[in-house]
BAMAR-962391 format. One record per residue (C-alpha): residue number from 1; residue in three letters; chain; x, y, z. Coordinates in Angstrom, 2 decimals, padded with zeros to 5 digits. Layout:
N
NODE, NUM, ALA, A, X, Y, Z
...
//
This chain:
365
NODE, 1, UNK, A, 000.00, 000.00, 000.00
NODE, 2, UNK, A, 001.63, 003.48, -000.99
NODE, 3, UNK, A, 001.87, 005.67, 001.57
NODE, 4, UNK, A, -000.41, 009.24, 001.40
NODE, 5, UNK, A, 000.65, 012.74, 001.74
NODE, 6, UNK, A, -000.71, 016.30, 001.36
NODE, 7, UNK, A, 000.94, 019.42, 002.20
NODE, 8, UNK, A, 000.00, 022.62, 003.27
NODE, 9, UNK, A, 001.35, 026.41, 004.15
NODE, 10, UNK, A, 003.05, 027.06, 007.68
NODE, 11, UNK, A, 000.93, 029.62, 008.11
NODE, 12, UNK, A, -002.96, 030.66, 006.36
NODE, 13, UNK, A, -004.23, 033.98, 007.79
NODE, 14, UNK, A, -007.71, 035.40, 005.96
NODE, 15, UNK, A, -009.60, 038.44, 007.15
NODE, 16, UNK, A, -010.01, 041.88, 006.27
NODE, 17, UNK, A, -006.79, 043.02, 008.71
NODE, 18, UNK, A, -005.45, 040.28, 007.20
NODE, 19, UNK, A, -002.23, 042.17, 006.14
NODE, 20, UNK, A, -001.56, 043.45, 009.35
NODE, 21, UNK, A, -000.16, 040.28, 010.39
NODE, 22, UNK, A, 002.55, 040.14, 007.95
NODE, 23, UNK, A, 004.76, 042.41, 010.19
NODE, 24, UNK, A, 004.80, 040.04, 012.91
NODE, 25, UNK, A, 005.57, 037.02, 011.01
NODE, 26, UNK, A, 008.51, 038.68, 009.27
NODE, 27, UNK, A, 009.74, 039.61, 012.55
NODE, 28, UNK, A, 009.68, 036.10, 014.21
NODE, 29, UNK, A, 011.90, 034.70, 010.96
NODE, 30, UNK, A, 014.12, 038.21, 010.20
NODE, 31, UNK, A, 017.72, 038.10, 011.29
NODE, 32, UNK, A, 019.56, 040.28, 008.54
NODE, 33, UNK, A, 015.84, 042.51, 008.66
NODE, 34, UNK, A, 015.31, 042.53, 005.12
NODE, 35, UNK, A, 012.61, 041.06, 002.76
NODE, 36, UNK, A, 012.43, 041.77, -001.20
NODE, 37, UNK, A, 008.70, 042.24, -002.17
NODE, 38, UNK, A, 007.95, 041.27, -005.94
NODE, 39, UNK, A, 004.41, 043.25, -006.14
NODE, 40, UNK, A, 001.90, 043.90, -008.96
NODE, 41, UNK, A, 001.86, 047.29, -010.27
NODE, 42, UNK, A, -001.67, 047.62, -009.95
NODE, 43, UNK, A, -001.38, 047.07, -006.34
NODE, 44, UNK, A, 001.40, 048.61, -005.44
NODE, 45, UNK, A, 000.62, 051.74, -003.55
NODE, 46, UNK, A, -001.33, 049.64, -001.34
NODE, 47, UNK, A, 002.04, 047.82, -000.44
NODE, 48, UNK, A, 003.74, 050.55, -000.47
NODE, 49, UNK, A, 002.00, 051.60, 002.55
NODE, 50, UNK, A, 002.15, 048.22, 004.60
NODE, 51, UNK, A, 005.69, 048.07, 003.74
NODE, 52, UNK, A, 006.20, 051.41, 005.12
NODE, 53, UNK, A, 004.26, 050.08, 008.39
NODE, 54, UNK, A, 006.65, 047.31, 008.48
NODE, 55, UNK, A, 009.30, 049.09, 008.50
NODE, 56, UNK, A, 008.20, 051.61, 010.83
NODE, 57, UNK, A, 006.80, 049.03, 013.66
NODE, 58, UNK, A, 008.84, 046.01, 012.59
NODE, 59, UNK, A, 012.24, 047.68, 012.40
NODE, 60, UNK, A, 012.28, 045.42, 008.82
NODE, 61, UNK, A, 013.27, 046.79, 005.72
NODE, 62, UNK, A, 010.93, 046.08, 002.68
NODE, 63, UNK, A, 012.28, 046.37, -001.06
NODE, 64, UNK, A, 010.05, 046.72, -003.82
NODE, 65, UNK, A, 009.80, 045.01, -007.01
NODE, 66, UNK, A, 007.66, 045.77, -010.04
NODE, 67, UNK, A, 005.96, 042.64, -011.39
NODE, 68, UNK, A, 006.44, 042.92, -014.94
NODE, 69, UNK, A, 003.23, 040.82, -015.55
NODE, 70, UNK, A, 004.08, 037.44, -016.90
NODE, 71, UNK, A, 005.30, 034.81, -015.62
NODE, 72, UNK, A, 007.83, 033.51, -017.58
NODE, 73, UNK, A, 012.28, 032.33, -017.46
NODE, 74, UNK, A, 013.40, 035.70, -018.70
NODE, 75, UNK, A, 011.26, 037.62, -015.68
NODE, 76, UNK, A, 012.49, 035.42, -013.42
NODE, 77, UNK, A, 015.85, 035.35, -014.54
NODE, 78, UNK, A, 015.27, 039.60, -014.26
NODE, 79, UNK, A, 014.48, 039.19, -010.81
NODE, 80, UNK, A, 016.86, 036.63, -009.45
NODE, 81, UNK, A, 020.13, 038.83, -010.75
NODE, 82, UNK, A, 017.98, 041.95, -009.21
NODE, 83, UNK, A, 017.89, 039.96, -005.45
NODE, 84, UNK, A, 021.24, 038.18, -005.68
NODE, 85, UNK, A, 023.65, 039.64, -003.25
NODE, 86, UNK, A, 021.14, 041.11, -000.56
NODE, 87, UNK, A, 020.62, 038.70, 002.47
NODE, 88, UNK, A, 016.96, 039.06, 002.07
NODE, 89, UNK, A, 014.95, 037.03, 005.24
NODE, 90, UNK, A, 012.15, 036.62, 003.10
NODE, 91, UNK, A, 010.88, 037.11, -000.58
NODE, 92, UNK, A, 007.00, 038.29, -000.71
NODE, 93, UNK, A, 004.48, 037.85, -003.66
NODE, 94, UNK, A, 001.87, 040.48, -004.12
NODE, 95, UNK, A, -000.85, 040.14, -006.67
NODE, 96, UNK, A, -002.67, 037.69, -009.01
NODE, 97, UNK, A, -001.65, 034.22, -009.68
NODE, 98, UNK, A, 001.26, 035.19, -012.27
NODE, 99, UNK, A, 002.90, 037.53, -009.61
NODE, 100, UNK, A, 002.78, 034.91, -007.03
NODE, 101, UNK, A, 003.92, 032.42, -009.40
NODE, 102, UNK, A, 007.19, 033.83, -010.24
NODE, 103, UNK, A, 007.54, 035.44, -006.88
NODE, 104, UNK, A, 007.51, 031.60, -005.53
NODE, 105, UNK, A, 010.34, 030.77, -008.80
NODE, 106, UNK, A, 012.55, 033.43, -007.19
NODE, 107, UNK, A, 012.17, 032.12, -003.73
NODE, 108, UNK, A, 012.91, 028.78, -004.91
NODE, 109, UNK, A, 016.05, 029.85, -006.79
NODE, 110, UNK, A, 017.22, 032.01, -004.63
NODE, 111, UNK, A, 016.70, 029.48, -001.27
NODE, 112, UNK, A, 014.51, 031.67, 000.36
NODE, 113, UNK, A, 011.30, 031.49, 002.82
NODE, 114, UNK, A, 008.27, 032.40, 000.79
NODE, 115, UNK, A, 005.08, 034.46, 001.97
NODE, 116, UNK, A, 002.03, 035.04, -000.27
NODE, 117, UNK, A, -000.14, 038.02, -000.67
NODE, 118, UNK, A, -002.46, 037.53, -003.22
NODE, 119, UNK, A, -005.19, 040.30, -003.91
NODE, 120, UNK, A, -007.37, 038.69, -006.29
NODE, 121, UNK, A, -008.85, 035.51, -005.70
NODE, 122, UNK, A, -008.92, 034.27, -009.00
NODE, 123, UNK, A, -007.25, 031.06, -008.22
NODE, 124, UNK, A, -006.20, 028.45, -006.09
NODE, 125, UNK, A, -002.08, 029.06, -006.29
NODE, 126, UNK, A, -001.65, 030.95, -003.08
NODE, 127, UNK, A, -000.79, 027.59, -000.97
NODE, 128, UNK, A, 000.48, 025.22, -003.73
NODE, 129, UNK, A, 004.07, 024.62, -004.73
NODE, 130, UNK, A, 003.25, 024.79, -008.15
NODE, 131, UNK, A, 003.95, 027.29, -010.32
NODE, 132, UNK, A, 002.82, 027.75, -013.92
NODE, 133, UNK, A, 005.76, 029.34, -016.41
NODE, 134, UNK, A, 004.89, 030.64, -019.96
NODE, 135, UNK, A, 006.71, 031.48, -022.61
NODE, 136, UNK, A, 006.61, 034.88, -024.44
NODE, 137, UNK, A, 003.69, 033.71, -026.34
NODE, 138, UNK, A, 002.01, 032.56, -023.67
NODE, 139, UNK, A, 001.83, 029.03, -023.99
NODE, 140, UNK, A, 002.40, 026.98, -020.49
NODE, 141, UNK, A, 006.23, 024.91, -021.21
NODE, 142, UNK, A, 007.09, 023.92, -017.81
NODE, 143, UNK, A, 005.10, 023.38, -013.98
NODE, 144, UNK, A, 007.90, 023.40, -011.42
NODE, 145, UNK, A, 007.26, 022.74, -007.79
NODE, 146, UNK, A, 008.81, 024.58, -004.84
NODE, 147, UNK, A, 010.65, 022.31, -002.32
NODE, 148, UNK, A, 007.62, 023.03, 000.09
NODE, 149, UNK, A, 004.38, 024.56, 000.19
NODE, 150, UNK, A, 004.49, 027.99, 001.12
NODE, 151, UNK, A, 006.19, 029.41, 004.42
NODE, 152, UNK, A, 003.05, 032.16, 004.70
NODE, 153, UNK, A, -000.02, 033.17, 002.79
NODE, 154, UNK, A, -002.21, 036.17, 004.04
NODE, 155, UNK, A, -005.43, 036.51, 002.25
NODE, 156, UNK, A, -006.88, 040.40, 003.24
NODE, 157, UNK, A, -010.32, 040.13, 001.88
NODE, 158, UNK, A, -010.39, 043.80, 002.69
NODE, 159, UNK, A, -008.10, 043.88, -000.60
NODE, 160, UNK, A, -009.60, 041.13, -002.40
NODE, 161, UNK, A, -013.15, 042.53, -002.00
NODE, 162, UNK, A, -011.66, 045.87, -003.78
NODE, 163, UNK, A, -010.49, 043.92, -007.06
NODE, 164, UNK, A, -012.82, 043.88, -010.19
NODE, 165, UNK, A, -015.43, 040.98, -009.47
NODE, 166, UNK, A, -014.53, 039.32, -012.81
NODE, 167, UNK, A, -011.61, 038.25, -010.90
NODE, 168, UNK, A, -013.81, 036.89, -007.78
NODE, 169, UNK, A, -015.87, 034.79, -010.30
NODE, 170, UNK, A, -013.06, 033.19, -011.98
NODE, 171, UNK, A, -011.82, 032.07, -008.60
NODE, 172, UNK, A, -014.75, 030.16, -008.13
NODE, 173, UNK, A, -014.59, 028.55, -012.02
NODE, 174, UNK, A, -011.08, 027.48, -010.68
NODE, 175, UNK, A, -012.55, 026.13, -007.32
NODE, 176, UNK, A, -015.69, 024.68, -008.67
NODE, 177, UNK, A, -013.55, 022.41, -011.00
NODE, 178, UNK, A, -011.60, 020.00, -008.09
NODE, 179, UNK, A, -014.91, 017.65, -007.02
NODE, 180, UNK, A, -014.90, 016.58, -009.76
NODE, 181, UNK, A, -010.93, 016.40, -010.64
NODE, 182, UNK, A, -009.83, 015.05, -007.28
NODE, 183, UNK, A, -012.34, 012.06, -007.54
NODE, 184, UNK, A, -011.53, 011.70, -011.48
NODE, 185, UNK, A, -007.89, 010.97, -010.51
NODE, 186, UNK, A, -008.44, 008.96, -007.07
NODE, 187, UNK, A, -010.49, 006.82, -009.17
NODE, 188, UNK, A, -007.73, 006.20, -011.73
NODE, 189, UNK, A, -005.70, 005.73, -008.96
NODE, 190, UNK, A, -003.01, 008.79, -010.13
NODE, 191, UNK, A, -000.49, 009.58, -007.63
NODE, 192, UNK, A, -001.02, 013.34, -006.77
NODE, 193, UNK, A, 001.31, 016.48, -006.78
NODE, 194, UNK, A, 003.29, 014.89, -004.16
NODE, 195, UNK, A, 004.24, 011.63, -006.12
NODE, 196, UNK, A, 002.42, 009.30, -003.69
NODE, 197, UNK, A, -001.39, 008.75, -002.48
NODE, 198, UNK, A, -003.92, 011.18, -001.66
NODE, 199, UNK, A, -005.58, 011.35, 001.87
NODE, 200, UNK, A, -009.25, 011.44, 002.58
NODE, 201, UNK, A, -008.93, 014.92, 003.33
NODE, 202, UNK, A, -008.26, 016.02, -000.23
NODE, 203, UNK, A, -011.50, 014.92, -001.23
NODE, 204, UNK, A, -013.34, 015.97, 001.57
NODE, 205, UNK, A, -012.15, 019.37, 000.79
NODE, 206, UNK, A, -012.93, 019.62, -002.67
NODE, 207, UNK, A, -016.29, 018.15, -001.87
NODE, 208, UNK, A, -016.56, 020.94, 001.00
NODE, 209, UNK, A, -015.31, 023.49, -001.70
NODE, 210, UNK, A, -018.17, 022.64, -004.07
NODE, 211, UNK, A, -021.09, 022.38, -001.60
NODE, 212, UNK, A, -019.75, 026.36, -000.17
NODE, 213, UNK, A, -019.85, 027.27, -004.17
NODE, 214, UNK, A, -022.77, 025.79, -004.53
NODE, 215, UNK, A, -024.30, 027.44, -001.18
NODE, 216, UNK, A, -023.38, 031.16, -001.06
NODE, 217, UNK, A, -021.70, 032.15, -004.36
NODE, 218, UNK, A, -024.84, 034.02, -004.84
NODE, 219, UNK, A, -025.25, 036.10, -001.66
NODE, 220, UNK, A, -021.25, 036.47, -002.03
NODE, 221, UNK, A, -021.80, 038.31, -005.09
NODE, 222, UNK, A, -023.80, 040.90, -003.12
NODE, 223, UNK, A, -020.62, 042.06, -001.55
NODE, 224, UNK, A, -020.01, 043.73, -004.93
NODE, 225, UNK, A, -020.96, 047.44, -005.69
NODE, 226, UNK, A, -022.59, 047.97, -002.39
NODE, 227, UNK, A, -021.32, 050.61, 000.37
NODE, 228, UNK, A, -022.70, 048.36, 002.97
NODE, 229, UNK, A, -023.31, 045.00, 002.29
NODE, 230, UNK, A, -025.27, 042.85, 004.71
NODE, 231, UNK, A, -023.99, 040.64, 007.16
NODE, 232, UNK, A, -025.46, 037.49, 005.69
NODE, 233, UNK, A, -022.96, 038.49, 002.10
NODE, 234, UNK, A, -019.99, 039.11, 004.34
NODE, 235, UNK, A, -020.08, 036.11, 005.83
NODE, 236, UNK, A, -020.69, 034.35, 002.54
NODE, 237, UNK, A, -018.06, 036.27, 000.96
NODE, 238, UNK, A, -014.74, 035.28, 003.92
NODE, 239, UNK, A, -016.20, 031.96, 003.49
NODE, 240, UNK, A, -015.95, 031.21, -000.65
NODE, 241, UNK, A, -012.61, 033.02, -000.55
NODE, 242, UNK, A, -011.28, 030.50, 002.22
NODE, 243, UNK, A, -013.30, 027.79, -000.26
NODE, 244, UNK, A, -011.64, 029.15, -003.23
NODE, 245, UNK, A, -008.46, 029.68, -001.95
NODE, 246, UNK, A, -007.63, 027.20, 000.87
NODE, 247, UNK, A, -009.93, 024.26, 000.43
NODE, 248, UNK, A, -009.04, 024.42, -003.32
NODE, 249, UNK, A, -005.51, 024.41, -003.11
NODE, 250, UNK, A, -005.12, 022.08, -000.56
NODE, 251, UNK, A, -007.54, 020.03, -002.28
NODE, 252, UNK, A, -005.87, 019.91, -006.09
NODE, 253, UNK, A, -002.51, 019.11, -004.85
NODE, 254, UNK, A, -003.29, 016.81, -002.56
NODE, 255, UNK, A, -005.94, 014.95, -004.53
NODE, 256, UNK, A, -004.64, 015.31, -008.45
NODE, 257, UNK, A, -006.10, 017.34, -011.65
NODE, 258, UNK, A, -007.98, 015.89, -014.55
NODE, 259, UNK, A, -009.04, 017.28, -017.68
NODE, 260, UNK, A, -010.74, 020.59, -016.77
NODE, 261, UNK, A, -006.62, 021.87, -015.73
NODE, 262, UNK, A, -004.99, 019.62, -018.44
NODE, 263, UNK, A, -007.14, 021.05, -021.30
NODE, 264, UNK, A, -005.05, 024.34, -020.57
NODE, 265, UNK, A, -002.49, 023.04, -022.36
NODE, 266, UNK, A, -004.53, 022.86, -025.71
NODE, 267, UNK, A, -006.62, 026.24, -025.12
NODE, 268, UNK, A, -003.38, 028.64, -024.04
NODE, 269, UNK, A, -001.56, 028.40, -027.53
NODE, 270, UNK, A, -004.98, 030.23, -029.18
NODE, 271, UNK, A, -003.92, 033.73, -029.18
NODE, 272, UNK, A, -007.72, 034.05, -028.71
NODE, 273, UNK, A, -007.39, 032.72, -025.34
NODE, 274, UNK, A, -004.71, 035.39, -023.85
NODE, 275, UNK, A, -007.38, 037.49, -021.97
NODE, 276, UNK, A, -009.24, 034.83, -020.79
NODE, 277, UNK, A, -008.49, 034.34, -017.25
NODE, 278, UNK, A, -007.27, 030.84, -015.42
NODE, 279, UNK, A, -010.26, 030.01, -013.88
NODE, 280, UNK, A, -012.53, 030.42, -016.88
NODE, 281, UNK, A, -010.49, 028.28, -018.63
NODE, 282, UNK, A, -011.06, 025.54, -016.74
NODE, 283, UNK, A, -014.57, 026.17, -016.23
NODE, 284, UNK, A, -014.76, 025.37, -019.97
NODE, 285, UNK, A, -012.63, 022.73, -019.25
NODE, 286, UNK, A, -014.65, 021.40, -016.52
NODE, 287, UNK, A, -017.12, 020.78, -019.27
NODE, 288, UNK, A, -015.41, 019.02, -021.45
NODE, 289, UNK, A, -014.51, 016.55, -018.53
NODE, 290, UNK, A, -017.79, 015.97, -017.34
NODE, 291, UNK, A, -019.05, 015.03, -021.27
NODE, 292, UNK, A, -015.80, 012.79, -021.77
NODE, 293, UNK, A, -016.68, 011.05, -018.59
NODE, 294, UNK, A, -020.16, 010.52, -020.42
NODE, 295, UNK, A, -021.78, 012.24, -017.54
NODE, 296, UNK, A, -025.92, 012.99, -018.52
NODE, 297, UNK, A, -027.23, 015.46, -019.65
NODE, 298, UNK, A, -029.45, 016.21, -017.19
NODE, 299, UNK, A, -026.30, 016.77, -014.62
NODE, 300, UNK, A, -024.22, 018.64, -017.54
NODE, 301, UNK, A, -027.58, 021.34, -018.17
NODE, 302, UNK, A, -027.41, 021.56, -014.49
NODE, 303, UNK, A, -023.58, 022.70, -013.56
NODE, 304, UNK, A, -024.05, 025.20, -017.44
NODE, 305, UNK, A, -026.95, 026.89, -016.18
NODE, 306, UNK, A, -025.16, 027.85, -012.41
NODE, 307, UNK, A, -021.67, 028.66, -014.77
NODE, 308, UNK, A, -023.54, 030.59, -017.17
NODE, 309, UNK, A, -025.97, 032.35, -014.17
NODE, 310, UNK, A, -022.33, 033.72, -012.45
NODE, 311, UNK, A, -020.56, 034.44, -015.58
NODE, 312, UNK, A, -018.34, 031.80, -016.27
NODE, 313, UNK, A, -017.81, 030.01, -019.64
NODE, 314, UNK, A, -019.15, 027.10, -020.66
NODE, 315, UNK, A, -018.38, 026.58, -024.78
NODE, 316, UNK, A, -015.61, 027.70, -026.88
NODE, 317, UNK, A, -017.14, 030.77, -027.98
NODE, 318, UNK, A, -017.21, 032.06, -024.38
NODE, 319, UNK, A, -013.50, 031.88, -024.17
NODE, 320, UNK, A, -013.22, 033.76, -028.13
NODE, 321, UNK, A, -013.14, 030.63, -030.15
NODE, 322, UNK, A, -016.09, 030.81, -031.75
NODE, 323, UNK, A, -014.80, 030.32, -034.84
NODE, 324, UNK, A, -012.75, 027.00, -034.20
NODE, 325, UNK, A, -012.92, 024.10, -036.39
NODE, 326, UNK, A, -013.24, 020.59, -036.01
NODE, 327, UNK, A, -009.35, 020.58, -036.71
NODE, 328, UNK, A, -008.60, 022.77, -033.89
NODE, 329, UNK, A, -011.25, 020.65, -031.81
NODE, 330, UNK, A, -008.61, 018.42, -032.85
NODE, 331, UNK, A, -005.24, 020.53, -032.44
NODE, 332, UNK, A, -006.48, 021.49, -028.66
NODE, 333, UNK, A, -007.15, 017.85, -027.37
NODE, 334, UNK, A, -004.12, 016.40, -028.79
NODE, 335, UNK, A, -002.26, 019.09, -026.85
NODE, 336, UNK, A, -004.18, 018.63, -023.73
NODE, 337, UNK, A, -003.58, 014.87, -023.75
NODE, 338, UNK, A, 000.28, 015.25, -023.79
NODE, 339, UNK, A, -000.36, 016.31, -019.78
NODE, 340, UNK, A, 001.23, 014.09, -018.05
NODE, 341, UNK, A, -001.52, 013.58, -015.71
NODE, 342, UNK, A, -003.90, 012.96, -018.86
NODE, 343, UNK, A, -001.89, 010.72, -020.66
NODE, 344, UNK, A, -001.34, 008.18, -017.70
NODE, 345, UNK, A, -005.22, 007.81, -018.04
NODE, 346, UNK, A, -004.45, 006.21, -021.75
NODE, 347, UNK, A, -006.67, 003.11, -020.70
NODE, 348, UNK, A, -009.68, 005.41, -020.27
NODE, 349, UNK, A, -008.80, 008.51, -022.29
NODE, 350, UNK, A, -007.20, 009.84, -025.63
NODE, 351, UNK, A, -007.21, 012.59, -027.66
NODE, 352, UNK, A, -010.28, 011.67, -029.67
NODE, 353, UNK, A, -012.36, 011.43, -026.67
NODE, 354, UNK, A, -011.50, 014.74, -025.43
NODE, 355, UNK, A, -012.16, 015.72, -028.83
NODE, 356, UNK, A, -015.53, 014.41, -028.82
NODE, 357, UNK, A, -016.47, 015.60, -025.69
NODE, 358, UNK, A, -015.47, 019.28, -026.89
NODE, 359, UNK, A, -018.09, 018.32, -029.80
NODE, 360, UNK, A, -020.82, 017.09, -027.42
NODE, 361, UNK, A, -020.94, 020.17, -025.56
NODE, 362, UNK, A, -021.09, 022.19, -027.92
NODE, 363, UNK, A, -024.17, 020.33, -029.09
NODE, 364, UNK, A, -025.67, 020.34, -025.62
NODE, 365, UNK, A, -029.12, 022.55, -025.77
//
């Protein structure tokens, strides 16, 4: 029997102070009292100022970094050669899932403790060890892993509640996805992001994480463009953003991705795809893997109408490929189904099923 494993962050604070608490974690781990912070531009006068706190109640030193906004080897590579040299304590990501991405490459590369700061939550990558590097035409080429999960992540929903909702929605395409991809690859009996066996918890979170979705995403929504939004849609809002984030994460790399992730690899080479965000991707995706595991339709109407009722795509002409043909039905699974995590389900699943799943749903009325 192989042994089972999950992994998770040192540390998970989530609040609207959330923030606040970074100070006092970089002061239990700061000898040389310097941390580099790799921040998105769009966010950055709002760490500019809790830097500026840190350093005035902290006594710790915080340099900034402009996120140049994709994550790929050359940014990296910009970064490390910027941070070699400095004993930084700590290096900090700020922003969406590309900033926090290549903040955790530099970490890695430059053996450094890693704390997270995302202000969107349009994904799950705050408390995995993954990180997904493009190249300059956007087209995933490599998933590295840190050597652990993250040291810290602090999730102020205080800044995530001030991002576009577009962002918040996508978040919830990414979360919605992992019911039904953590039991997809238990049941093929895939080792997960760990190399070895998932516990019971990762499927009792993604199950959790589906039922909260499923629950409050709609009061949650309330929370946006209203002053003063009820009690009831606060509450509903901290808890999808702990589903979306924290369940989520925890969830995918302890219990394995199917088809809704893998089909990333087909859809990101489309320059039509470039402004469609991570988490409606694989809401399309999640789709496609639901009608290749010749789910009915009744169940497939079902999860379209709540996708289509928040927003979220759910054929290829929500994600700009309304024009594709049957050979770039074709040209997208064959890509998806060199995943690794795809093609070890070659008993079960090729290309041309994929193919004809992306067919069936786009028949589905």
């Amino acid at each position: 029997m192989p042994d089972k494993i999950i992994g998770f962050p040192s540390l998970y604070v989530q609040g609207p102070q959330a923030l606040r608490k970074l100070g006092p974690w970089l002061n239990g781990i700061a000898e040389s009292k310097f941390a580099a912070a790799l921040v998105d531009p769009f966010v950055m006068p709002i760490f500019e100022a809790a830097a500026q706190e840190i350093e005035r109640e902290h006594a710790i030193q915080v340099k900034l970094f402009a996120f140049s906004g994709e994550c790929t080897r050359r940014e990296i590579d910009r970064l490390v050669a910027l941070m070699e040299g400095t004993p930084f304590d700590a290096i900090i990501g700020v922003g969406g899932g590309k900033a926090l991405d290549t903040a955790k490459a530099v970490a890695h590369a430059l053996s450094a403790p890693i704390a997270i700061v995302p202000t969107i939550a349009s994904s799950d990558a705050p408390t995995s060890r993954l990180m997904a590097i493009y190249d300059e035409n956007h087209k995933i080429i490599e998933v590295p892993r840190l050597r652990r999960n993250p040291d810290a992540v602090f999730v102020d929903t205080s800044i995530v509640r001030s991002a576009p909702r577009r962002f918040f929605i996508a978040g919830i395409g990414d979360a919605i996805t992992k019911k039904f991809e953590v039991a997809d690859s238990r049941a093929a009996g895939l080792p997960n992001f760990f190399e070895d066996a998932p516990t019971e918890l990762s499927s009792l979170l993604a199950d959790r994480c589906y039922e909260v979705i499923r629950s409050d995403t709609m009061t949650a929504l309330e929370m946006f463009g209203q002053d003063t939004p009820s009690a009831a849609a606060s509450e509903a809002f901290e808890r999808i953003v702990e589903a979306t984030v924290l369940y989520s994460g925890l969830a995918f790399e302890g219990g394995g991705l199917s088809v809704a992730h893998g089909l990333l690899r087909g859809l990101t080479p489309y320059p039509q795809t470039q402004h469609v965000l991570h988490g409606e991707l694989v809401t399309y995706g999640l789709m496609v893997q639901l009608a290749a595991k010749e789910v009915d339709d009744h169940c497939l109407l079902d999860i379209r109408q709540f996708l289509s009722r928040i927003g979220l795509p759910v054929c290829l002409a929500d994600i700009g490929l309304n024009s594709a043909s049957s050979d770039d039905i074709a040209t997208i699974a064959a890509l998806a189904f060199e995943t690794p995590y795809l093609k070890a389900r070659s008993n079960e699943l090729s290309a041309q099923r994929i193919a004809n799943a992306m067919s069936r749903i786009e028949g589905l009325k």
